[in-house]
C-alpha angles and dihedrals in degrees: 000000000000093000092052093047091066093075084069102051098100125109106254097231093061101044087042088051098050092048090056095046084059092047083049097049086043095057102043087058095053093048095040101042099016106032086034126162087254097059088048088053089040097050102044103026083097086059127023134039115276083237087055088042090053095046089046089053092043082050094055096044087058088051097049088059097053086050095051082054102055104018080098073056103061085038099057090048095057097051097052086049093049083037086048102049086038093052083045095050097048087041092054096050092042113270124133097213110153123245082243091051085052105051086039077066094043089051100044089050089050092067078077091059087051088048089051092049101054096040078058096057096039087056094043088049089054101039096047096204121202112198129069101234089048092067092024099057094030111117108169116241094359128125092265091081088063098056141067102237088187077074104049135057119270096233079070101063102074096053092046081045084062095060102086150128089247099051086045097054083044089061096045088045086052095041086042085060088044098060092041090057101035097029085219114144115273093253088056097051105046082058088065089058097049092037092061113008089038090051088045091052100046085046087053093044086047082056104049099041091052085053089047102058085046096063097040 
């Protein structure tokens, strides 16, 4: 397992920052080539004032901002919450795996979620959508793509969002970490995983559909 673990052998704030940095670039492309100033004018000139048109796009510059600010925040948050479950889960079934070599596998796993989110934007870029649930409800590669969702609630489409190529290769690059750090087989470590990220995420889908429905 020596040479796995090399994968592994990288100091977790530069790695983290550089990661962030992605997610950043990412999204100032998207807001800048994709949520332009053009599609908002586009979009609403039917039905709003030029002068209400223009507030509506200012508004969204200042929040794009904010969101460039906090977005290593959220990110942050969501690793020590994966690194968390995942540190409960091996504890739990006897491994003495540390907090920092959890959240090494939770960062390493995340690289799919960057994957996922340029293909998204490359597509999006391509495709020019013009309409806001097509860029709003698009998951490369998910169920979502197979069905009609004219057809279907909206409080579903997060959880069908959820079934993807992407989400699939997350859980084998956690359950990968899993078995470098544990040198358990790879079955049994992609249990642990569903065991405790895949719990974690129904719970969280749960969550946001009932939400959802309260708000619709």
């Amino acid at each position: 397992m020596e040479d796995k673990n090399n994968l592994y052998q990288f100091k977790f704030w530069q790695l983290f920052l550089i990661v962030s940095f992605i997610y950043i670039g990412i999204m100032y492309v998207s807001n800048t080539m994709i949520y332009s100033d053009a599609f908002y004018y586009n979009m609403l000139s039917q039905k709003m004032e030029i002068a209400r048109i223009k507030d509506i796009i200012e508004m969204q510059h200042k929040y794009q901002i904010i969101s460039y600010c906090i977005y290593p925040i959220i990110l942050l948050l969501k690793l020590w919450s994966v690194a968390g479950v995942i540190f409960m889960v091996l504890y739990l079934l006897n491994q003495e795996v540390s907090y920092q070599n959890c959240l090494k596998i939770t960062l390493i796993a995340e690289l799919v979620s960057v994957v996922a989110m340029l293909v998204r934007v490359v597509w999006l870029l391509v495709a020019k959508p013009d309409n806001v649930n097509d860029i709003q409800y698009f998951s490369p590669l998910s169920l979502t793509q197979l069905l009609d969702l004219d057809s279907l609630p909206k409080y579903l489409f997060y959880p069908l969002q959820l079934f993807n190529i992407f989400e699939v290769g997350y859980w084998l690059v956690l359950a990968y970490g899993i078995m470098v750090f544990t040198n358990w087989k790879f079955e049994k470590s992609f249990k642990a995983v569903a065991s405790g990220y895949g719990v974690a995420l129904a719970m969280w889908a749960v969550v946001v559909m009932f939400i959802q429905v309260q708000f619709s």
